[in-house]
C-alpha positions as CSV (number, residue, x, y, z in Angstrom):
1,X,-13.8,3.8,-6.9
2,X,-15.5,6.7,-8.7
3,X,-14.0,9.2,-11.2
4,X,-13.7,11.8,-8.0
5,X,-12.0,9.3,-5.9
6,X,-9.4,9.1,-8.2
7,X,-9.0,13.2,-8.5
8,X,-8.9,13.3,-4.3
9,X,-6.3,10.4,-4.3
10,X,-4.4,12.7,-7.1
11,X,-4.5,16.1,-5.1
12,X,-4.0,14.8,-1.5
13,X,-1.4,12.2,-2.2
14,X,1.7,14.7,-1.5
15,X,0.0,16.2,1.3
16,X,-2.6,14.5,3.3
17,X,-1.4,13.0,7.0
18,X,-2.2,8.9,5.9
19,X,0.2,9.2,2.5
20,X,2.9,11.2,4.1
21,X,2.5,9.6,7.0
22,X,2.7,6.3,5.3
23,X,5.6,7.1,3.4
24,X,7.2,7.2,6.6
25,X,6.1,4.0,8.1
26,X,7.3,2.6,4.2
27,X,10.6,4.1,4.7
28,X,11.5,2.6,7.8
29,X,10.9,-0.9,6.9
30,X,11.9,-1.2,3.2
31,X,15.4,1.0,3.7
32,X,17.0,-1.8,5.6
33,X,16.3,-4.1,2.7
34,X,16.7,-1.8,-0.1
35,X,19.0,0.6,0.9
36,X,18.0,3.9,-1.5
37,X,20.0,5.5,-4.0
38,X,21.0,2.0,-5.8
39,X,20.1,1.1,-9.3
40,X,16.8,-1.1,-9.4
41,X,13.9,-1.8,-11.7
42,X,10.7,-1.4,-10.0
43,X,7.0,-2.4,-10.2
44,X,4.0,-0.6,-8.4
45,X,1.3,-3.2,-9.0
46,X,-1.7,-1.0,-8.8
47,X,0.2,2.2,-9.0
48,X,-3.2,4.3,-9.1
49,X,-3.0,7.9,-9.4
50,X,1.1,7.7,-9.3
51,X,2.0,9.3,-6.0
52,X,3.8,6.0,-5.2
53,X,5.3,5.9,-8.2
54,X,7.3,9.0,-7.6
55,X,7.8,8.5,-4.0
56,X,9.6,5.1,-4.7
57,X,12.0,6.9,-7.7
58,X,14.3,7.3,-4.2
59,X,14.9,3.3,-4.4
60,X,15.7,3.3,-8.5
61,X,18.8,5.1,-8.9
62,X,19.3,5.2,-12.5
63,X,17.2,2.2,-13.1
64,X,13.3,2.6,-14.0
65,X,9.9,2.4,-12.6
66,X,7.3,0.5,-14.1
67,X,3.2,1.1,-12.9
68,X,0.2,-0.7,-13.9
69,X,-3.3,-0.5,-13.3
70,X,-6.4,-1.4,-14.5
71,X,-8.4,2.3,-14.7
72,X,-7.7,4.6,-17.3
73,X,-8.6,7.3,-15.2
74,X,-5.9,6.3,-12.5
75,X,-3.4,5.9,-15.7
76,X,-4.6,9.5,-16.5
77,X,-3.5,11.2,-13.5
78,X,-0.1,9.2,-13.7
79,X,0.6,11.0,-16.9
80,X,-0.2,14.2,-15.1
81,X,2.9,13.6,-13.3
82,X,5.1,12.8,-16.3
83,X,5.6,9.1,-15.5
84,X,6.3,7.4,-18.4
85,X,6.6,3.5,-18.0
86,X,3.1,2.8,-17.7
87,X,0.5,0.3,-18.7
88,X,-3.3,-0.9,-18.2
89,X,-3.1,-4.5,-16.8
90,X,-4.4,-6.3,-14.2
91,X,-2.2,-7.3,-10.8
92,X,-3.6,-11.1,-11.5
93,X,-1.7,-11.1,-15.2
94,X,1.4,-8.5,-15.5
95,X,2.1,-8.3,-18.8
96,X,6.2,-9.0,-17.7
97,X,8.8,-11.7,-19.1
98,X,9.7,-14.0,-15.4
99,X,12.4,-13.0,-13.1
100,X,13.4,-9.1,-14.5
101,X,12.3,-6.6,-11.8
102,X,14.2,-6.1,-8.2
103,X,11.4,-4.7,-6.4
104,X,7.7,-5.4,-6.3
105,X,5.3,-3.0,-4.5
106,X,1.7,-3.4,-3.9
107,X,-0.1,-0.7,-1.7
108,X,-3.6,-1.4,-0.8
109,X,-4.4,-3.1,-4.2
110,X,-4.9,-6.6,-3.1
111,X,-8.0,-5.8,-1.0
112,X,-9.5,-4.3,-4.0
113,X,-9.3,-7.9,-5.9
114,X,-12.9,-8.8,-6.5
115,X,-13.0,-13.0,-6.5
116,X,-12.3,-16.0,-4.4
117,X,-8.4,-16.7,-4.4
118,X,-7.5,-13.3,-6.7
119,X,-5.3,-11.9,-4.1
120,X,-3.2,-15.5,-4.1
121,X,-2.7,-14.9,-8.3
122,X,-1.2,-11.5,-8.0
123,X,1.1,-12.6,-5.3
124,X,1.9,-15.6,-7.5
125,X,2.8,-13.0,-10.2
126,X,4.2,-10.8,-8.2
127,X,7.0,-13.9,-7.4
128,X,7.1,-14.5,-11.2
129,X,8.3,-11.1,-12.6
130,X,10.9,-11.0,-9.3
131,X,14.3,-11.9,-10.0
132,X,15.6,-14.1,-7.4
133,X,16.5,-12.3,-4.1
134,X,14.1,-10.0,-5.0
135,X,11.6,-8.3,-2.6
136,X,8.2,-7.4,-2.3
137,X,6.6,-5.1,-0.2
138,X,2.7,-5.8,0.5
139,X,0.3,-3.7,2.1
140,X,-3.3,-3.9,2.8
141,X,-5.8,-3.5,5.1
142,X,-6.7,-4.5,8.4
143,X,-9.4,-6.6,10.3
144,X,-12.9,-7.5,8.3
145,X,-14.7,-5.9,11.2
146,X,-13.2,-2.2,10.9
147,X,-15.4,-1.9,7.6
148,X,-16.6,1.1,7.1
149,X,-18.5,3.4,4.0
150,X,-14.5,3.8,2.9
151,X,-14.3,0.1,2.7
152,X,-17.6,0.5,0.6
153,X,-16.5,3.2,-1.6
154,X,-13.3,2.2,-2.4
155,X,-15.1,-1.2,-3.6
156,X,-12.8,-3.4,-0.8
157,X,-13.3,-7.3,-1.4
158,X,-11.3,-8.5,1.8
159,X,-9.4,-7.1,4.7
160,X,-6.5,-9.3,6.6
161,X,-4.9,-9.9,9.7
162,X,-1.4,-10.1,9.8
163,X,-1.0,-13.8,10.0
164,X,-3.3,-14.6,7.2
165,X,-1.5,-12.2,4.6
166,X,2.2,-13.6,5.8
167,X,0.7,-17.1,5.3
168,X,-0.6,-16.3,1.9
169,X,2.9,-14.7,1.1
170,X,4.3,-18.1,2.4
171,X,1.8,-20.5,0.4
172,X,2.3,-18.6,-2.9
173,X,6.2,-18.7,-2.9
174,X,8.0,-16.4,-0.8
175,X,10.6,-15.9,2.3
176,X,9.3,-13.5,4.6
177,X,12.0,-10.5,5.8
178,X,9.5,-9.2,8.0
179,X,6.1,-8.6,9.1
180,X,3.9,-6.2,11.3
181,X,0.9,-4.3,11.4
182,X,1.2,-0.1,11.1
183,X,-0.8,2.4,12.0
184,X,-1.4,1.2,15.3
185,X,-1.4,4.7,17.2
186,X,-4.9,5.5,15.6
187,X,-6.0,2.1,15.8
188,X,-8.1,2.8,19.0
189,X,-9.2,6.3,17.7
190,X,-10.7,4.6,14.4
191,X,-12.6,1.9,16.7
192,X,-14.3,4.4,18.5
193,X,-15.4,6.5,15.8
194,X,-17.0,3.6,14.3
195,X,-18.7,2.6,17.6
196,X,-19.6,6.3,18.0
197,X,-21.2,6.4,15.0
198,X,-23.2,2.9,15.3
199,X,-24.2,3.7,18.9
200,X,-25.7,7.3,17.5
201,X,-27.4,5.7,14.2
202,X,-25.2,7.4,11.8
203,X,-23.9,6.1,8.6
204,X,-19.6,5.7,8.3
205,X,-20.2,6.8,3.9
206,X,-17.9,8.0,2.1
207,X,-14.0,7.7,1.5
208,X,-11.7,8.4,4.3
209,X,-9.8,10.4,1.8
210,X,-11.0,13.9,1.7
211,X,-9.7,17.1,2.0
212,X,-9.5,18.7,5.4
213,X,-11.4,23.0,5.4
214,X,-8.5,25.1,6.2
215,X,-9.0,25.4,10.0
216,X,-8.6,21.5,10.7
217,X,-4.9,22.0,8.9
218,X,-3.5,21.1,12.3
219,X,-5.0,18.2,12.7
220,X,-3.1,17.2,9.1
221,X,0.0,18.2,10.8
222,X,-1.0,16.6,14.0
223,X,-1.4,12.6,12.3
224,X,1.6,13.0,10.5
225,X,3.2,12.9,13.3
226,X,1.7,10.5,14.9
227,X,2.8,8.6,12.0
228,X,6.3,9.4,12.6
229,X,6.7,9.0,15.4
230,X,5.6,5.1,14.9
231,X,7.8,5.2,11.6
232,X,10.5,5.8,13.8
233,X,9.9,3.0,16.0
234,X,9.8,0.6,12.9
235,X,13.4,1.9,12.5
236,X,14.5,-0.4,15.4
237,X,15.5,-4.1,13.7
238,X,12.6,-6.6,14.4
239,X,10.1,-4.7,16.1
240,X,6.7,-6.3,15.4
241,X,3.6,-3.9,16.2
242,X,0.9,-6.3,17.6
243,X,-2.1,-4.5,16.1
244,X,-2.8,-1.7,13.3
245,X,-5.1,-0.3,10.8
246,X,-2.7,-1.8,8.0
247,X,-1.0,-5.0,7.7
248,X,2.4,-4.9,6.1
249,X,5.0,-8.1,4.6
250,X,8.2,-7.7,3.4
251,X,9.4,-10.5,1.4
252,X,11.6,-12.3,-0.5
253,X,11.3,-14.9,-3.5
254,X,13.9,-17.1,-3.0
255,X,17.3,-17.3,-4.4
256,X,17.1,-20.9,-5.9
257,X,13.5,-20.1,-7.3
């Protein structure tokens, strides 16, 4: 990601239709696990510019929440938001004692892991700070062929299907509470604008995550609900969404480990 990247991420993170939307989808799966309002310490593992981290303070109570990343600049804009428990590490070595923190997050950070097997070491430290019975809530992205110029500017190593991510989370140590893709709703309306745009000859450059000129507001308004209106399906026990533009786990490191 480049130095502008970061300052987009930092003023669109409280607004723009795919965070708030997202926080949604979040919301629905991760409150039936870890009801809000209780006291928990938490780890964003590749917290980047810190809108997750304050998002998440609704799952803390009075405990704490810890970020890491690897950029200064994303460190930077943390600061900017007064967080305070922060420090420059990598996802594949967490600087953390074994078995202290109740909740492990990791939003769109493994796909980002440059190396064979990279994404398989954070998930094995990801079990290794959890305390037993602890959960962590992966997300990434969906389907090697829905690259786009995004993918290339955000510097993406891998994408996943669903059963590849759940049997990663499997082989590296974990019970899985659930699984499902999100974002499924746009799903067709992503395809299309990539096919569009190969059938036509034009490039897909560029991050995804740009601000929208003042008369395409509605259409901020317009995906956010779209993506609330399929949060609020998650909200029904066990409902699996058979395809997406994200791939989401939910699990557990086991009580005897």
């Amino acid at each position: 990601m480049q130095a502008e990247d970061y300052a987009y991420l930092y003023a669109l993170e409280e607004s723009f239709w795919w965070f708030t939307g997202m926080h949604d989808i979040t919301a629905a799966l991760l409150d039936p696990v870890c009801p809000p309002a209780q006291d928990r310490l938490i780890l964003d593992a590749g917290c980047g510019t810190g809108g997750m981290l304050s998002w998440l303070a609704r799952y803390a109570g009075n405990g704490r929440i810890v970020g890491i990343d690897i950029v200064p600049d994303a460190l930077r804009f943390c600061r900017a938001r007064e967080h305070e428990y922060l420090s420059q590490a990598s996802v594949t070595h967490l600087p953390f004692t074994d078995s202290i923190f109740d909740l492990v997050t990791s939003f769109d950070v493994l796909v980002q892991l440059p190396g064979a097997g990279s994404d398989e070491r954070a998930m094995r430290e990801m079990h290794r700070v959890l305390r037993p019975g602890g959960i962590a809530f992966v997300r990434v992205a969906a389907y090697e062929w829905m690259r786009s110029g995004h993918d290339k500017a955000l510097g993406t190593a891998r994408r996943y299907s669903l059963t590849t991510l759940v049997e990663k989370m499997k082989y590296t140590g974990f019970n899985i509470r659930r699984a499902t893709y999100a974002n499924a709703m746009l799903l067709p309306v992503a395809m299309l604008r990539r096919l569009v745009l190969k059938r036509v000859g034009l490039a897909d450059g560029g991050s995804d995550v740009k601000p929208l000129p003042p008369k395409l507001q509605w259409l901020n308004r317009a995906l956010t609900g779209v993506l609330h209106g399929e949060a609020h399906l998650l909200k029904r026990p066990g409902l699996k969404l058979r395809a997406g533009l994200s791939a989401i786990c939910i699990a557990e490191k086991p009580r005897d480990g």
